[in-house]
C-alpha positions as CSV (number, residue, x, y, z in Angstrom):
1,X,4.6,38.6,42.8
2,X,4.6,41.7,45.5
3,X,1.7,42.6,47.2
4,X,1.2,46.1,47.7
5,X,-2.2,46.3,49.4
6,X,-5.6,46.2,48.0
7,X,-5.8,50.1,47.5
8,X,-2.1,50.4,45.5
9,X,-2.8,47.2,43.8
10,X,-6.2,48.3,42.3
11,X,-4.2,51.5,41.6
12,X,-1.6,49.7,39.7
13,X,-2.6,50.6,36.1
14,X,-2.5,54.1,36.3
15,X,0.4,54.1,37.7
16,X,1.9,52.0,34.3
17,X,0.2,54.5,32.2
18,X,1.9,57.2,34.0
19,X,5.2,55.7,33.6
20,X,4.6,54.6,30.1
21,X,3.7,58.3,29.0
22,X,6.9,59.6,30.7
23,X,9.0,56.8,28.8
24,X,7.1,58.2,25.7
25,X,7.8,61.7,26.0
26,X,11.4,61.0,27.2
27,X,12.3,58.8,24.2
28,X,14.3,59.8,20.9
29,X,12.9,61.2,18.0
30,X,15.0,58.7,15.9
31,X,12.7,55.7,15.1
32,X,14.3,52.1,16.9
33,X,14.8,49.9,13.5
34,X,15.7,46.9,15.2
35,X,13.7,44.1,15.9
36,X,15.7,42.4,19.0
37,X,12.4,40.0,19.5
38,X,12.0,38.6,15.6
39,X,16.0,38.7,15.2
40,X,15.8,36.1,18.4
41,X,12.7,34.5,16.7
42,X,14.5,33.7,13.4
43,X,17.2,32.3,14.9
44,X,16.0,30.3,17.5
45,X,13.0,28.7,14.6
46,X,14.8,29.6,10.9
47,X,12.6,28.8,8.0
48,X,15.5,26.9,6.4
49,X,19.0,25.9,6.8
50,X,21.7,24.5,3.9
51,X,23.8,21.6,5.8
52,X,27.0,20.3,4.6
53,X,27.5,16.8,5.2
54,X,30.9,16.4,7.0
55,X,30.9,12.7,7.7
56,X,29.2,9.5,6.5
57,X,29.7,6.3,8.7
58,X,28.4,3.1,9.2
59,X,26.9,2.0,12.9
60,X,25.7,-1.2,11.8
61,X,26.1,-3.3,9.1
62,X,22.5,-1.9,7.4
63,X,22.4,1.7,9.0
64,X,24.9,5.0,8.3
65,X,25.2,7.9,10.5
66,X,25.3,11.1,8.6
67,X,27.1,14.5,10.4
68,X,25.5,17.9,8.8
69,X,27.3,20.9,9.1
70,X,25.5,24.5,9.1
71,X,26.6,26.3,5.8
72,X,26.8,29.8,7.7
73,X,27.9,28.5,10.9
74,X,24.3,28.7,13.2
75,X,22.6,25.8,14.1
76,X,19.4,26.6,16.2
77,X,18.6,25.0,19.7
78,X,17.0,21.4,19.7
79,X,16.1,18.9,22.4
80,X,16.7,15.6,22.4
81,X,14.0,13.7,20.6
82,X,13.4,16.2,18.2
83,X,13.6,16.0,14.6
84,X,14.8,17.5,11.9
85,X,13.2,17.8,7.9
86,X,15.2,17.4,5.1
87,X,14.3,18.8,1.5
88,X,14.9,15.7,-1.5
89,X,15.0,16.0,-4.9
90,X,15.0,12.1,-6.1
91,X,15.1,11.7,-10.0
92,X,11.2,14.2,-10.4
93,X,10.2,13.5,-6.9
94,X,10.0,16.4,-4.6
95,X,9.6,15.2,-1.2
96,X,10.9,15.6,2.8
97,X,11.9,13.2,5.0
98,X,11.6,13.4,8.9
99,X,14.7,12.0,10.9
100,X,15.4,12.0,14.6
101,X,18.5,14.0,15.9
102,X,20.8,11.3,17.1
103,X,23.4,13.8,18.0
104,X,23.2,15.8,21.3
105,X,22.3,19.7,21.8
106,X,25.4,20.8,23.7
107,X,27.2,19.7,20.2
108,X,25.0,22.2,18.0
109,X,25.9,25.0,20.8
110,X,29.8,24.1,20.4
111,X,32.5,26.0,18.2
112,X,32.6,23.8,15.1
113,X,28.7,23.1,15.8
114,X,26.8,20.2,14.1
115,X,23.8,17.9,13.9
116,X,23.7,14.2,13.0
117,X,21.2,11.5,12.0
118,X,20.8,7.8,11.3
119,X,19.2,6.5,8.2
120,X,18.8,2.6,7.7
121,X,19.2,1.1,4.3
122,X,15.1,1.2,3.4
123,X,15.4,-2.2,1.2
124,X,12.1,-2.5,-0.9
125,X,10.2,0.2,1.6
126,X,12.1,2.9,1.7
127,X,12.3,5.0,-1.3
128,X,14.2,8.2,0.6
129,X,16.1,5.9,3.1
130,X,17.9,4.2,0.0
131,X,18.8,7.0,-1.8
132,X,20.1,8.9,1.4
133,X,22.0,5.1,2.5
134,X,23.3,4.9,-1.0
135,X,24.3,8.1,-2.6
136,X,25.0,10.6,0.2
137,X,28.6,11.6,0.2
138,X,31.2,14.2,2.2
139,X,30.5,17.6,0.5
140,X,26.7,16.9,-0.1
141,X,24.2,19.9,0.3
142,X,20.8,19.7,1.7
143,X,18.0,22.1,2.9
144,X,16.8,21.6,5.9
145,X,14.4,22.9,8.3
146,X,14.9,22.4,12.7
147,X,13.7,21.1,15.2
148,X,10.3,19.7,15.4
149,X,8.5,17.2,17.5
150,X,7.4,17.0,21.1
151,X,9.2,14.3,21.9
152,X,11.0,15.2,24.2
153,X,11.8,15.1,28.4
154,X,10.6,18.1,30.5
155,X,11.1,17.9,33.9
156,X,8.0,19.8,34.9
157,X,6.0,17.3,33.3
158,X,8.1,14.1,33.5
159,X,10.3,11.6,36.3
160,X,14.0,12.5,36.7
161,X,13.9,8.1,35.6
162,X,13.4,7.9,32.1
163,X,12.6,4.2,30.5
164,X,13.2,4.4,26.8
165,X,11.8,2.0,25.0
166,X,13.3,1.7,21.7
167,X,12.9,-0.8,18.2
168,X,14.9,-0.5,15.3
169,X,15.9,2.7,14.1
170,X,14.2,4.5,17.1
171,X,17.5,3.9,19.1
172,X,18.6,7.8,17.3
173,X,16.8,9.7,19.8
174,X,17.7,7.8,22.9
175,X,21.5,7.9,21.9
176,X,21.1,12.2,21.5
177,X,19.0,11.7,25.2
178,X,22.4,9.1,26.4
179,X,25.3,12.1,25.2
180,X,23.4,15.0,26.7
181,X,23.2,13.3,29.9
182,X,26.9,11.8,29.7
183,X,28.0,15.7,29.3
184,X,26.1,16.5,32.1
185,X,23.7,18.9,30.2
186,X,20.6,17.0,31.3
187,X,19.6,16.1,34.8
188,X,17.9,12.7,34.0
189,X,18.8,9.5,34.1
190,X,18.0,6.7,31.3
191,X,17.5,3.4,30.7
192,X,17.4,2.1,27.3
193,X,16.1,-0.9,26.6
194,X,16.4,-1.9,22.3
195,X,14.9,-4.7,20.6
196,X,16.9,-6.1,17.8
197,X,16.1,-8.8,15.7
198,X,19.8,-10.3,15.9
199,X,23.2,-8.7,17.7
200,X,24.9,-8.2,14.9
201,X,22.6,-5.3,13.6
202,X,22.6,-3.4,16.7
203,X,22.5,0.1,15.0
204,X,24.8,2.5,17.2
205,X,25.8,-0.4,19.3
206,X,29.4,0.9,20.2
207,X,28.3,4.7,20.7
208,X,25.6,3.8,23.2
209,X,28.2,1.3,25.1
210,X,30.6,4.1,25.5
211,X,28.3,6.4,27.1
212,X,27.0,3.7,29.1
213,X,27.4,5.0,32.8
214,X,25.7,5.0,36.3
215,X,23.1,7.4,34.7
216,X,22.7,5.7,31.2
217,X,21.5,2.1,31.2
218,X,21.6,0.2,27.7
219,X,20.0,-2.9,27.9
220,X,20.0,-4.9,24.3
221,X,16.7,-7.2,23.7
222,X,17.1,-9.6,20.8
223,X,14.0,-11.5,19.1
224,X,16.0,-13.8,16.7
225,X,19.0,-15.5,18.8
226,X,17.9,-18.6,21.0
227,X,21.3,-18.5,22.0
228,X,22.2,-14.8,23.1
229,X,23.5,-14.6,26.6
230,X,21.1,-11.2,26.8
231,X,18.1,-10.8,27.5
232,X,15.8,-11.9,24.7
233,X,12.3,-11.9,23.1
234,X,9.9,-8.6,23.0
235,X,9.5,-5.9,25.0
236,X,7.4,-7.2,27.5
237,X,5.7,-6.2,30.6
238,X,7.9,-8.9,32.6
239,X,11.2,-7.4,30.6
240,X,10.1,-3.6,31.1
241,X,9.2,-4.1,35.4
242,X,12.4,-5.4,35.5
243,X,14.5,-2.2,34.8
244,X,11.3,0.3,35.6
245,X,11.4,2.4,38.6
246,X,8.3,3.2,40.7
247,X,8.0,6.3,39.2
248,X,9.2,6.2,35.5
249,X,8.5,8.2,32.4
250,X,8.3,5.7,29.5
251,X,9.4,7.1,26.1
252,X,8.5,5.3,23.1
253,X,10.4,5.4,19.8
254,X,10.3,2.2,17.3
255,X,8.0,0.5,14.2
256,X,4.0,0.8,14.4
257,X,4.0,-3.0,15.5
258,X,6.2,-2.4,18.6
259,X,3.8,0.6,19.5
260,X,0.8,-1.9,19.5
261,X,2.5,-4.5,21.9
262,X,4.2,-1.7,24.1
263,X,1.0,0.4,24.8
264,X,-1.0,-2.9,25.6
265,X,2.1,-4.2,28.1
266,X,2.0,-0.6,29.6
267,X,-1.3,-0.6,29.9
268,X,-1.3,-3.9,31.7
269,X,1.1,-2.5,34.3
270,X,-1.1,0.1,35.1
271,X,1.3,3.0,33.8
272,X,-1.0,6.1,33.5
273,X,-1.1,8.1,30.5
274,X,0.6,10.9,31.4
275,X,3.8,9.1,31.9
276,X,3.8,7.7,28.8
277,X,5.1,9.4,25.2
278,X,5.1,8.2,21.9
279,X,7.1,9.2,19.1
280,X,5.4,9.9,15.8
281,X,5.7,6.8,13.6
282,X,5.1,7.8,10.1
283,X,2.1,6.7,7.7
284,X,1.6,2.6,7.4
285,X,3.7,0.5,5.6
286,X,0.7,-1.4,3.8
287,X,-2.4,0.8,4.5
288,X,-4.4,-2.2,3.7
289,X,-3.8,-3.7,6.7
290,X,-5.4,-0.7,8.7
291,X,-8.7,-1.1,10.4
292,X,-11.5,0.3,8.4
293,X,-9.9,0.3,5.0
294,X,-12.4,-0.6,2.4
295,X,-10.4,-3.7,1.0
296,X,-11.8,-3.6,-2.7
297,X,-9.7,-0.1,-3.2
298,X,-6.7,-1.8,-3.2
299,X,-5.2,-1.4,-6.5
300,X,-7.6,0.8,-7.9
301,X,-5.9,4.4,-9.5
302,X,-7.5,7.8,-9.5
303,X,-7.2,11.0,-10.3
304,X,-6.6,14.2,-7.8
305,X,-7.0,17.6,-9.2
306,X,-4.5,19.9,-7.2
307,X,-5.9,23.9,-6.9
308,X,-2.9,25.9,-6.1
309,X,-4.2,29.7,-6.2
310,X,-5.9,30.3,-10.2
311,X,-3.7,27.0,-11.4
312,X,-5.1,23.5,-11.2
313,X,-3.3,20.5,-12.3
314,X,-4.1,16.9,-12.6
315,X,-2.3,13.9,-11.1
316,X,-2.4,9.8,-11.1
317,X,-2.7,8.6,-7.0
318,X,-2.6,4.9,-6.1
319,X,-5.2,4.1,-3.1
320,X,-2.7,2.2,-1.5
321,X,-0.3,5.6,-1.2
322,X,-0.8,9.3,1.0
323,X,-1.8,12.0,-1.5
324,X,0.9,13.5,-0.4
325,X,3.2,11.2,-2.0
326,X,1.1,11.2,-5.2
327,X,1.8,14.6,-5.3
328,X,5.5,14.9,-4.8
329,X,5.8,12.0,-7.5
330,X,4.3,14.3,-9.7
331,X,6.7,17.3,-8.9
332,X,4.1,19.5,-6.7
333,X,5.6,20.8,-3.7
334,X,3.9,20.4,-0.7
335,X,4.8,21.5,2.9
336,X,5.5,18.0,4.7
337,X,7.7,17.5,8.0
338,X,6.4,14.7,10.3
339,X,4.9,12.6,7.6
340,X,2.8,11.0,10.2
341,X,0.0,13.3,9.9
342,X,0.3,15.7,13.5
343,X,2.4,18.8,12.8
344,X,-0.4,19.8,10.2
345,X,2.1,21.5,8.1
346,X,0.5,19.4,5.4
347,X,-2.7,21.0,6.1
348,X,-4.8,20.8,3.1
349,X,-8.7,21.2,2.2
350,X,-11.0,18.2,0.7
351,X,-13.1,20.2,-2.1
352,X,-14.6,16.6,-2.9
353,X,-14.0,13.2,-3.3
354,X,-13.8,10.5,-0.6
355,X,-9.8,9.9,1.2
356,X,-9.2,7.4,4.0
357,X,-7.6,8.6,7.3
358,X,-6.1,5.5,9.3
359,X,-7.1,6.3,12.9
360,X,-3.3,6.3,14.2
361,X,-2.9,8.5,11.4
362,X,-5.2,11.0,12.4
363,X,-3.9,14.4,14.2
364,X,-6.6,17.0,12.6
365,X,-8.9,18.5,15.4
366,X,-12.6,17.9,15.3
367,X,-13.1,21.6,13.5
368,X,-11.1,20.1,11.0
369,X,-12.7,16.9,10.2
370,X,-15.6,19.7,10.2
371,X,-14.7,21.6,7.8
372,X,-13.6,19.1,5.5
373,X,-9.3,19.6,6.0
374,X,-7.1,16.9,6.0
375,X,-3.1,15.9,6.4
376,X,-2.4,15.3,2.6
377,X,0.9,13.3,4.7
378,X,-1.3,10.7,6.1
379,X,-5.0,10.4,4.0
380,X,-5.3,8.1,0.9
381,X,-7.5,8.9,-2.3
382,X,-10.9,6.2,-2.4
383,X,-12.2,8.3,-5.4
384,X,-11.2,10.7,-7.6
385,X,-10.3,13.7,-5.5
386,X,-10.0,17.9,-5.8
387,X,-8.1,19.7,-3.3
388,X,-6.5,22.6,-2.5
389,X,-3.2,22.8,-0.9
390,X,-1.0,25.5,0.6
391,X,1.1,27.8,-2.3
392,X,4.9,27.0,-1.4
């Protein structure tokens, strides 16, 4: 910013309002129709998107990677660690399903442009995961909606070292973070290091090795194998100084349990806060097992009464499920994305009745708790509940 002076400075608005009257008065008399701002707003953040899927491939023996191509050719700008939403109609279900972006930004920017995800075969947990693993085929169309998720590296915020710490099927956004650097899109470097449970389920094991460079470090960690040659066991604060810099961002990205042994190793090297970021881990696998659960609800079945404008419909929940899912089962849309209860897109009122929110689970602010709102994505009936929800 100039300075003028004190006296031309103070002066400064009149002389805008002068020059804004002159633009006025100089301007045609045909009105401008265009909207420049909201055209660059819809395509930057489009409500939704209809994907082709171009490619289906396996990366381990129990995960797929699945390559989306944009129906009319636009794919908007991501970052790496972002996710995308996809719309799912299983059997009567109605649902969404978050999944990280495993493939890299510069290849959404590109002239045949496209986006890609992992999805691991869900055995007896995962309802969406199995049907995606299973059924998805070459010519497939979804909806979509993209990107979403904070998850991802700033520079103004973060070290130029980043430490990904990864379990599972949170490798996907660390390979996107791996590519973009390889291309030389993102001034960063990264060191990755994965726990497995045995080498021979590495998911995107041979991508990761051929980006692997002086910037990208991929370190495999395997819990299972007495024998590897690697290095083995958990992610531990030992394992993680090891490959840490003084200065390191840590990124986070794996199963619930993983998050609970890597914040309390972090915390025991003294890694402050702000250099440490967590991906969004989706509700509990057995919400039972979450502190402050009332244990006698398990099992028990009620009933919520869904208000959607003047129309009000009545559905079974188990305690043990998110009235979210109760909901979809039944064929009510609701808005869902991170299924992890922090976007709020789920964002739904509590007329009455009594719902459990784990604390993990818990991303409302304090006016909402208030007021009586809740993530239908991440609460769980404990009594006969009526709600409203948004009108999709």
């Amino acid at each position: 910013m100039k300075i003028q002076g004190f006296l031309k400075d103070v002066g400064g608005a009149g002389r805008v309002t002068a020059r804004r009257r002159s633009l006025f008065e100089s301007a045609s008399a045909a009105p401008e129709t265009r909207d420049p701002i909201g055209e660059l707003a819809r395509a930057l953040h489009p409500g939704k998107l209809e994907l082709t899927v171009a490619d289906v491939r396996d990366v381990s023996p129990t995960a797929r990677k699945i390559r989306f191509t944009p129906k009319d050719g636009h794919l908007p700008v991501f970052q790496c660690g972002q996710y995308l939403s996809l719309d799912l109609q299983i059997g009567q279900t109605v649902t969404t399903r978050p999944y990280s972006i495993c493939s890299a930004p510069y290849q959404a920017r590109q002239a045949e442009p496209f986006v890609e995800i992992t999805v691991r075969n869900g055995k007896s947990d995962g309802f969406a995961a199995n049907y995606l693993y299973a059924g998805v085929k070459p010519g497939d169309v979804f909806t979509a909606s993209l990107p979403f998720g904070q998850f991802y590296y700033e520079p103004l915020r973060d070290s130029r070292h980043i430490v990904g710490l990864a379990g599972g099927s949170g490798i996907t956004p660390f390979y996107s973070m791996a590519q973009e650097i390889a291309a030389g899109r993102l001034d960063a470097e990264l060191t990755v290091l994965y726990g497995s449970v045995t080498s021979a389920d590495i998911i995107l094991r041979a991508e990761l090795e051929a980006v692997h460079s002086e910037k990208v470090h991929y370190v495999n960690v395997i819990s299972g194998e007495k024998d590897y040659p690697g290095e083995k066991g958990f992610l531990t604060r030992e394992l993680i100084a090891r490959y840490a810099g003084p200065d390191s961002t840590f990124f986070v990205c794996g199963p619930l349990p993983m998050y609970k042994l890597v914040a309390r190793e972090l915390a025991a090297l003294n890694v402050p806060p702000k250099r440490i970021r967590m991906e969004v881990f989706g509700a509990p696998k057995d919400v039972s097992r979450a502190e402050g659960y009332p244990a006698e609800k398990l099992g028990e079945t009620y009933t919520i009464t869904v208000v959607r404008g003047v129309q009000e419909d009545a559905v079974p929940a188990r305690a043990s499920e998110p009235v979210a899912a109760a909901l979809e089962r039944a064929g009510i849309p609701i808005p869902t994305r991170c299924r992890s209860g922090a976007c709020g897109c789920c964002h739904s009122r509590l007329l009455s009745g009594e719902i459990f929110v784990p604390a993990d689970g818990d991303g409302r602010r304090a006016a909402d708790r208030e007021l009586g709102f809740f993530h239908a994505c991440s609460s769980y009936p404990l009594s006969d509940l009526k709600i409203k929800i948004p009108i999709l």
